[in-house]
N, C-alpha and C positions, 0 to 999 in steps of 0.2 A: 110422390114419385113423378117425377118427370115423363114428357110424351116424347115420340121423334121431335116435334117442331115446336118445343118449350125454348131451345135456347138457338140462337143466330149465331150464325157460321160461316166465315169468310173465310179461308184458307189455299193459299198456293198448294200445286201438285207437291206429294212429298220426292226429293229428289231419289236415284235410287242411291242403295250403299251399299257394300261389301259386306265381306263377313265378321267386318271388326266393327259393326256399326254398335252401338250403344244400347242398352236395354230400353232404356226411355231417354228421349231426346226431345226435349220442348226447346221450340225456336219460338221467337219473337212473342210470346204470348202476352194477349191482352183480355182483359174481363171488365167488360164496363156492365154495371147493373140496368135496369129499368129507371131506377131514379137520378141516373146520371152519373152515380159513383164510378172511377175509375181503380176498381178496388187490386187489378194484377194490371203491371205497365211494362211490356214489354222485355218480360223473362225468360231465360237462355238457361238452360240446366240440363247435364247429364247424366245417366246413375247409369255405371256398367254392370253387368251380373258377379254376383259375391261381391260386390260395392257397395256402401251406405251414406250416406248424403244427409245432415241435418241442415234445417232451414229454422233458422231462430230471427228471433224481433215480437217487440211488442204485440198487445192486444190491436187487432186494427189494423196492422199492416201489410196484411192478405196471406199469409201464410195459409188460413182451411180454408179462403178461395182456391185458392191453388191447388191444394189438395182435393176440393169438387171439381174442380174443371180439368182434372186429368182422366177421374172417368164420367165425365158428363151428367153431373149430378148437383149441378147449379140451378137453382127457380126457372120459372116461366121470363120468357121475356129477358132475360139476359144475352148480353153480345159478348162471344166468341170470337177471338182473332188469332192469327198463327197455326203455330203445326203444334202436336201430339205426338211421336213416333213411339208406337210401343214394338218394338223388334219389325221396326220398320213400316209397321200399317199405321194412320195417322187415323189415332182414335176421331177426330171432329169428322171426321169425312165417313166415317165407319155407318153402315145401316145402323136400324136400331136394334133389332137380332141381332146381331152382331155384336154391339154396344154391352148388350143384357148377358152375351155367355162370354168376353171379355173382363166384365166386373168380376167374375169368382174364376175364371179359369185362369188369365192372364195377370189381373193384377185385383188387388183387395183392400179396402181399407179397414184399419184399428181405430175406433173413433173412441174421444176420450169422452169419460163417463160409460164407465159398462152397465150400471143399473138402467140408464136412461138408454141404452140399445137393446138391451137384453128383454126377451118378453115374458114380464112378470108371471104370469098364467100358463105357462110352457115348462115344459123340462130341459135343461139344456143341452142335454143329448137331441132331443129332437130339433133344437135348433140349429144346432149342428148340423144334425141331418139333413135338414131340407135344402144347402144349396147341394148338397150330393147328390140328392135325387132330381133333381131337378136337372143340372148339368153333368152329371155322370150317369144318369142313366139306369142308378143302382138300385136294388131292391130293396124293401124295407128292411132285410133282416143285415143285409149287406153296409146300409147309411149306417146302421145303429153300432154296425162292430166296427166300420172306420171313425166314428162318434167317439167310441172308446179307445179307440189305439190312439188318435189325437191328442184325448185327452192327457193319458197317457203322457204323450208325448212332449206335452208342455208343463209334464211334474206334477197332474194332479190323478188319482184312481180312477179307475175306469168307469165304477162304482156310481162315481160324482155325477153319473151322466141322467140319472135320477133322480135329480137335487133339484128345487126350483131357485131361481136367481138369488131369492132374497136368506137362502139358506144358505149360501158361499161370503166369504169373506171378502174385501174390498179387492185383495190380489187376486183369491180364486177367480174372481167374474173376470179382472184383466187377463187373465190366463185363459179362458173360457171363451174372451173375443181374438187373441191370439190364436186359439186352436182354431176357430170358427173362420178367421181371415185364411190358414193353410189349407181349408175342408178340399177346394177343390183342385191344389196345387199349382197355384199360380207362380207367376215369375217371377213378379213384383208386390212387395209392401208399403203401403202407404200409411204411417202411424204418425196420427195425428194428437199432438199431447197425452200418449200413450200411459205416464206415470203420474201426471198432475197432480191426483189425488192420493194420491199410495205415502204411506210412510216413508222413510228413505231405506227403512232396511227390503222393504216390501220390493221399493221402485230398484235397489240394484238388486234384486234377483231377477226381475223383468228384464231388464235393462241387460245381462247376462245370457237370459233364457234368448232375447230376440237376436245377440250376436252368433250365438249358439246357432241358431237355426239358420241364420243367414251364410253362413261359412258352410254346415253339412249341408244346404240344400242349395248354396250355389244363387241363392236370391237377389235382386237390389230390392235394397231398402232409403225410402225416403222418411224420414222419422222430423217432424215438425216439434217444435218446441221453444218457448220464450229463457230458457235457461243454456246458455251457453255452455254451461260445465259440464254440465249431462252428454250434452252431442259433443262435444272433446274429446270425451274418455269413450263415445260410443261409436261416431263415424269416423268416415276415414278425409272427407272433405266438407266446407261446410258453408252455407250459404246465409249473409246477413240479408234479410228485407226491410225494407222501409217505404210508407206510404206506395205499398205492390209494385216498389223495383226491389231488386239485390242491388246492394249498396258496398256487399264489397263480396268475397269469394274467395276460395283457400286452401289449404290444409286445416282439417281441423283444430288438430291443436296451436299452429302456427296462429290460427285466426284468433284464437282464444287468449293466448300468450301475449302478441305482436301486433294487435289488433292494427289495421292503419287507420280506418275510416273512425273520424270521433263520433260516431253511434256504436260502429262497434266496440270501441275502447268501454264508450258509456254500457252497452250491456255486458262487457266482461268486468269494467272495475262495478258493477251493482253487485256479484256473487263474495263476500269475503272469502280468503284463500285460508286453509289451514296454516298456520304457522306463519302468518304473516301480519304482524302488528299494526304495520301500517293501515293495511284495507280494515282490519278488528275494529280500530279506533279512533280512524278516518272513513269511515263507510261514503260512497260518491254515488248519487243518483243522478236521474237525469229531470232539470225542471220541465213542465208542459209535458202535452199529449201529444199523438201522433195527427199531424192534420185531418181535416174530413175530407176524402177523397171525390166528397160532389163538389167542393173547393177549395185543391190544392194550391199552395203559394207559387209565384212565379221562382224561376230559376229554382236552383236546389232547394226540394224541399226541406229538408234538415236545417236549413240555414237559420230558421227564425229558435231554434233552440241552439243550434252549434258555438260552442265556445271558442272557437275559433274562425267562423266566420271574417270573411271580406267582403267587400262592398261587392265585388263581382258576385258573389255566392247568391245574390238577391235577384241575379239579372241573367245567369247561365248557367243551365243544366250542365251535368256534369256526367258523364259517359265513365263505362268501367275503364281502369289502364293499370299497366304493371306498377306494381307495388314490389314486389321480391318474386322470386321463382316464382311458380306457377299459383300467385297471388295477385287477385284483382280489387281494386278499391275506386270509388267513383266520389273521389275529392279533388279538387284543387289543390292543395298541399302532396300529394302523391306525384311520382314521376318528374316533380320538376322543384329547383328551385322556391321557397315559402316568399311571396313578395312584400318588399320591404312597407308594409303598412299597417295603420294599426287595425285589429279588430274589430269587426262590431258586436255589440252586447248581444248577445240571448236574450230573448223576451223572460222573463220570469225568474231571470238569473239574481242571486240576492248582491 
């Protein structure tokens, strides 16, 4: 657990805004570690209510930074930049009281791996319970019958609430930290590789249950994940990262389909398509890892694996720009003219 003064904090006043201002509104954010990693670089993302938002890319490319530094649950010693807005108050600036009944009232994370959140030696009703009592106020007999109507309410018996962890099934416990994230009605979900582990019949009942609940209860949802297909069919807009920028920004499915940026194309053509022989028996990965953010490459990072790299791509960052309607992509070949020259290899390319 983190103290007030674990992590550094530089932030402008938040401006004010109307009543059409955004549920969560992160301006300019940066997250550099203690060891120098520049793990989020200056990320711009907004989720309105009854909106859902997937943030896909590789292992490494700050996607669950991102999702700790929204509610300030990043190590000791990490540096904080930019704003936070969550319905207007900018979480970095926020006391630490504040910070602690914001976490379950306002907004909540799904962290993926439910055995490894879940406390072995506990009931999950009473895990449940305890952020109720703690931030609601409620009495014992009151946490344990909203314990149950939760559970309930995410498709499992009430009953369950009896159960210890290792007694549920891999979906039940995903459902178990879903009920647990709603315990004290927040207004935001943050689900962080929420299905990873789940079968695929398992992952789209989740996957269902969490649209479900975001529709009746008016939620935004940020739902992280390295599988494009998933947040296609589950959000409504979608954010690529790479080496902790968004590298490109969308409609979901348009992002998925259309991709512009060649990382994104690279994680849409990795998923084969049903009924599509081509990707079946041409499968395209992408050579090399994502850089180490304690030393990023000059100019665009993507450039030393991009298949379409230019000699410029090694020497100038590249800024997001329109791509198609309200599509952003942050290449060189986007918004202008392709110039007439030849490519340079990708490192690792055969």
């Amino acid at each position: 657990m983190t103290t007030e003064h674990d992590v550094t904090t530089a932030t402008a006043p938040a401006s004010g805004r109307g009543a059409a201002q955004p549920l969560l509104d992160v301006r300019n954010l940066e997250v550099t570690y203690a060891s120098g990693a520049a793990a989020v670089r200056g990320v711009d993302l907004t989720v309105d209510a009854g909106r859902k938002l997937g943030v896909a890319g590789e292992s490494g490319c700050g996607k669950s930074t991102l999702a700790l530094a929204l509610l300030r649950l990043l190590p000791a010693g990490t540096r904080v930049t930019g704003e936070i807005l969550l319905d207007g108050e900018d979480v970095l600036t926020m006391k630490w009281g504040r910070v602690r009944a914001v976490r379950w009232a306002g907004a909540s994370i799904v962290f993926q791996g439910a055995m490894h959140s879940l406390n072995a030696v506990h009931k999950i009703g009473d895990q449940i319970a305890e952020p109720i009592l703690l931030h609601k106020k409620a009495t014992q007999a009151g946490a344990r019958k909203k314990a149950r109507e939760l559970l309930e309410h995410v498709g499992l018996p009430g009953a369950r609430a009896d159960a210890y962890p290792h007694e549920l099934s891999g979906g039940q416990r995903q459902r178990v930290m879903i009920a647990m994230a709603l315990a004290c009605d927040p207004r935001l979900i943050i689900a962080d590789e929420p299905t990873t582990a789940l079968d695929v019949m398992i992952q789209a009942q989740i996957l269902r249950l969490i649209e479900q609940l975001v529709a009746e209860q008016d939620l935004g949802l940020v739902m992280i994940s390295h599988d494009l297909a998933v947040l296609a069919d589950t959000c409504d807009r979608l954010a690529v990262m790479y080496a902790g920028r968004v590298v490109e920004e969308g409609p979901a499915r348009d992002v998925y389909e259309r991709a512009q940026h060649p990382y994104g194309k690279a994680l849409s053509a990795a998923f084969p398509r049903i009924g599509d022989a081509g990707s079946r028996f041409a499968p395209r990965g992408l050579p090399g890892d994502p850089p180490d953010p304690s030393a990023l490459p000059a100019g665009c990072t993507f450039h030393p694996r991009c298949p379409v790299a230019l000699d410029v791509c090694g020497t100038e960052d590249q800024s997001l720009r329109a791509a198609a309607p309200a599509h952003l992509a942050a290449c060189v070949h986007v918004g202008s003219p392709v110039p007439q020259q030849a490519p340079a290899a990708a490192e690792g390319a055969p």
